[in-house]
C-alpha positions in Angstrom: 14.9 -51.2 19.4 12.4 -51.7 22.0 14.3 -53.7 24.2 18.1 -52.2 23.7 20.5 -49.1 25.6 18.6 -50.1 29.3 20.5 -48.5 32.1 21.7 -51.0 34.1 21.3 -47.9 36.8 19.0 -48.3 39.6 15.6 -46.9 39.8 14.6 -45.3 42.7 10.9 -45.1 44.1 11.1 -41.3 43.2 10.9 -42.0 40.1 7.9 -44.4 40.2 6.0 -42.4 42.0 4.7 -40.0 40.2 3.6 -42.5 37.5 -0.3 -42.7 38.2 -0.1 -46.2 37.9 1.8 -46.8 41.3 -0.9 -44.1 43.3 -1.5 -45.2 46.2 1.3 -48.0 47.5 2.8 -48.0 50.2 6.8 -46.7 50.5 7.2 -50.7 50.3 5.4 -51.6 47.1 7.1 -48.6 45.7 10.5 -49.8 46.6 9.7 -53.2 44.8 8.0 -51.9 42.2 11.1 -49.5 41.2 13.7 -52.7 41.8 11.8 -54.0 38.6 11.9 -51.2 36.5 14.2 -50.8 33.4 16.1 -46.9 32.6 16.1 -45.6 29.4 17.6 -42.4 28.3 15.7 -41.1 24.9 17.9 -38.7 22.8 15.3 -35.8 20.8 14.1 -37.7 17.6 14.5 -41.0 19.0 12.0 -43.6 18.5 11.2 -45.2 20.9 8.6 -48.0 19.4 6.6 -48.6 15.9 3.5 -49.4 15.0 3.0 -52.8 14.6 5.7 -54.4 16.7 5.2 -56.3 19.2 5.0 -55.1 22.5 7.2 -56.0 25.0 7.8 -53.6 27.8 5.3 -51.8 29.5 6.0 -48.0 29.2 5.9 -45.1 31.6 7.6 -41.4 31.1 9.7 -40.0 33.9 10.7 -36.7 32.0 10.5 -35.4 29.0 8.3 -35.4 26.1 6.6 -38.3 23.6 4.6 -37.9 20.5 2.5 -40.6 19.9 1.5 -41.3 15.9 -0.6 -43.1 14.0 0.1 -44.5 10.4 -3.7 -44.8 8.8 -4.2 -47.2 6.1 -3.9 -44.7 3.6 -0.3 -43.4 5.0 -2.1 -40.2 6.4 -0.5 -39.4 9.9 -2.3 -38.6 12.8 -1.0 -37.4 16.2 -2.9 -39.5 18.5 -1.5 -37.6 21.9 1.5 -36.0 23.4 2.7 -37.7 26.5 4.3 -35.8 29.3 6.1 -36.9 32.9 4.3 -39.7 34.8 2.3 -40.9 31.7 1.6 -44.8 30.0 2.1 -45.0 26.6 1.8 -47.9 24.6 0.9 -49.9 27.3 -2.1 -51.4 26.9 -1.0 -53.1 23.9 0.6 -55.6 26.2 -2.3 -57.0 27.4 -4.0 -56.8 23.9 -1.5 -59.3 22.3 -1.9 -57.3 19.0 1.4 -55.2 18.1 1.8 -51.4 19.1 -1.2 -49.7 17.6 1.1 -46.2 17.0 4.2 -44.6 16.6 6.4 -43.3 19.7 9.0 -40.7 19.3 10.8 -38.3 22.1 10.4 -34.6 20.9 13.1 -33.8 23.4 15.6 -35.6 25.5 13.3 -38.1 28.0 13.8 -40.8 30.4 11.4 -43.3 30.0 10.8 -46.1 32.9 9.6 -49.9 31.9 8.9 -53.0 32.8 9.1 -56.5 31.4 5.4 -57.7 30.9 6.4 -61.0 33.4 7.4 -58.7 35.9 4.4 -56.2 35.2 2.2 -59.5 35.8 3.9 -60.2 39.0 4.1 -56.5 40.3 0.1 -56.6 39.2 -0.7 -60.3 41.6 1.4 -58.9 44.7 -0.1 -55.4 44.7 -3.9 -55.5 43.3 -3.9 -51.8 43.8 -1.8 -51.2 40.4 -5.0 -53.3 38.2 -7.5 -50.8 40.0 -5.4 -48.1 38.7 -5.0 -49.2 35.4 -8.9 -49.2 34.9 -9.3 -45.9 35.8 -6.5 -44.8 33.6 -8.1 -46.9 30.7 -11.4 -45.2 31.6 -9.8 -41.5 31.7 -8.1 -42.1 28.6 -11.9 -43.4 26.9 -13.0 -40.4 28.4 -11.0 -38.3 26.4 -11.2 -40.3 23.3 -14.6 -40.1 23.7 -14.7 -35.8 24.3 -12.7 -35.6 21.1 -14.9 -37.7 18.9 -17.7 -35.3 20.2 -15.9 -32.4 19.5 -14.4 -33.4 15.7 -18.4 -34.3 15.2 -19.9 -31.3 16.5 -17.5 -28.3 16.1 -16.2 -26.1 13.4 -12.4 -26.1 12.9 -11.5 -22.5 15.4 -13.6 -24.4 18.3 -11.5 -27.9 18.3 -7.8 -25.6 17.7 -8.9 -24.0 20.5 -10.0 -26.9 22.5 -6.8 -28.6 21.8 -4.8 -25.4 22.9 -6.6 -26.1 26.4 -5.9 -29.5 26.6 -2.1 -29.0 26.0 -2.0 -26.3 28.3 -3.5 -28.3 30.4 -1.7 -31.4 30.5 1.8 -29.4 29.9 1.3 -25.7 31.1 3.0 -23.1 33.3 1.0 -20.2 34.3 3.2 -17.1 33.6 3.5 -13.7 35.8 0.9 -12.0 33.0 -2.0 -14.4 33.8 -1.1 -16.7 30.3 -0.1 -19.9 30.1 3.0 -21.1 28.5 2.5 -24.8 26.8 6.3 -25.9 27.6 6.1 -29.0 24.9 7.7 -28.1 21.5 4.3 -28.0 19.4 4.4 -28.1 15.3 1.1 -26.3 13.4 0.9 -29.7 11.9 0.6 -31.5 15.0 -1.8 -28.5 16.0 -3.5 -29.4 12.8 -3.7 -33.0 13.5 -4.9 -33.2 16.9 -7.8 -30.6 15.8 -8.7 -32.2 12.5 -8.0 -30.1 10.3 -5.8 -29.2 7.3 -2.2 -27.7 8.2 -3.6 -24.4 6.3 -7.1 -23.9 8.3 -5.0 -24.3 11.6 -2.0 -21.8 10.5 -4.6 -19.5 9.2 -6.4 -19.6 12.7 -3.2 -19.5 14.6 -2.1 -16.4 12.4 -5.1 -14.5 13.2 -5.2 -15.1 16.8 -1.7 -14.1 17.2 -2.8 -10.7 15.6 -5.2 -10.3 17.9 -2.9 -11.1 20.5 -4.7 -14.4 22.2 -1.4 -16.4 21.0 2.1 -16.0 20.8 5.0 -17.8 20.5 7.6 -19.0 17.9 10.3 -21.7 17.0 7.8 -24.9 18.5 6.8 -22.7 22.1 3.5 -21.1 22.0 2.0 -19.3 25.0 -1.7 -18.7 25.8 -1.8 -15.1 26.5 -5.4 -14.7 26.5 -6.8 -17.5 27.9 -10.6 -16.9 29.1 -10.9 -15.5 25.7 -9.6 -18.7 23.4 -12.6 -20.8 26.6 -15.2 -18.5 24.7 -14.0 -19.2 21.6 -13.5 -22.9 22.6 -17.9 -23.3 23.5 -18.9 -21.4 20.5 -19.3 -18.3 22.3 
């Protein structure tokens, strides 16, 4: 699956540039960097790798939406992260030589962008920049591994729902007229309930009661922040 239905379509350096892994090349690197890349339209619900196979593309988002999903030992699920336009995913696992350590599935119709792991290699020797940036991605992505850990150790259950309302919001929100944010990926209360450890009927309860108080609304996978220096205080403990 992982290597079939590539557009044979060109890629343009538009479309590699906004992939953090490319910042900072020149319009010439770009160009080169783009003539290696593979095009891959993702219809919604599509997968787009398992866990477990072996990696053989190096993955980057151009639009759209991933959900990336672990498969414990015990068959619990856990939604490792959501991955939006301009993102990795799965890519590390290239250099690992293990297989893909999660699930990847489009939650709407995406474009994904990748590269064979030869070419990556060669891209990587003729433009050292890309290595630099693939440590600081690595480290950024620790960081936030890291913030959660701290967060599923150390806070009760309404602190890390809101927390992981901020972080979506962050990583895929629109400030609207009102001073809210709308979160424009399609969100699930179980994937709400996953990404803030916690049971699917603590983080419904806690969603419930916030949209009563009006901090939340939203309906049918769209939720919007309307309240959101409130849901910070609530986020610290305050």
């Amino acid at each position: 699956m992982d290597q079939k239905d590539r557009s044979p379509a060109a890629v343009g350096a538009d479309q590699v540039k906004p992939i953090g892994v490319f910042a900072g090349l020149s319009a010439q690197a770009m160009d080169h960097c783009a003539s290696r890349a593979g095009q891959r339209q993702l219809r919604k619900g599509e997968a787009i790798f398992h866990q477990g196979d072996r990696p053989a593309r190096f993955h980057a988002l151009h639009s759209g939406w991933v959900r990336v999903m672990q498969t414990g030992r015990n068959g619990e699920l856990s939604v490792i992260r959501f991955v939006g336009p301009g993102e990795l995913f799965g890519s590390f696992a290239i250099f690992t030589g293990d297989g893909y350590p999660a699930d990847a599935t489009a939650i709407m119709d995406s474009v994904e962008l990748s590269w064979s792991e030869a070419d990556l290699r060669q891209l990587i020797d003729r433009h050292p920049e890309i290595a630099i940036n693939l440590v600081t991605l690595a480290a950024g992505r620790l960081a936030e591994l890291q913030e959660r850990m701290r967060e599923i150790s150390t806070q009760h259950a309404e602190q890390r729902i809101a927390n992981t309302l901020l972080r979506l919001a962050r990583k895929g929100g629109q400030r609207s007229a009102d001073g809210g944010i709308d979160i424009l990926l399609p969100l699930l209360r179980k994937d709400i309930a996953a990404m803030s450890a916690t049971t699917l009927h603590t983080a419904s309860r806690v969603l419930s009661a916030w949209r009563r108080r009006g901090l939340i609304s939203g309906a049918a996978g769209r939720l919007s922040i309307l309240r959101p220096p409130a849901l910070e205080r609530i986020a610290e403990g305050a």
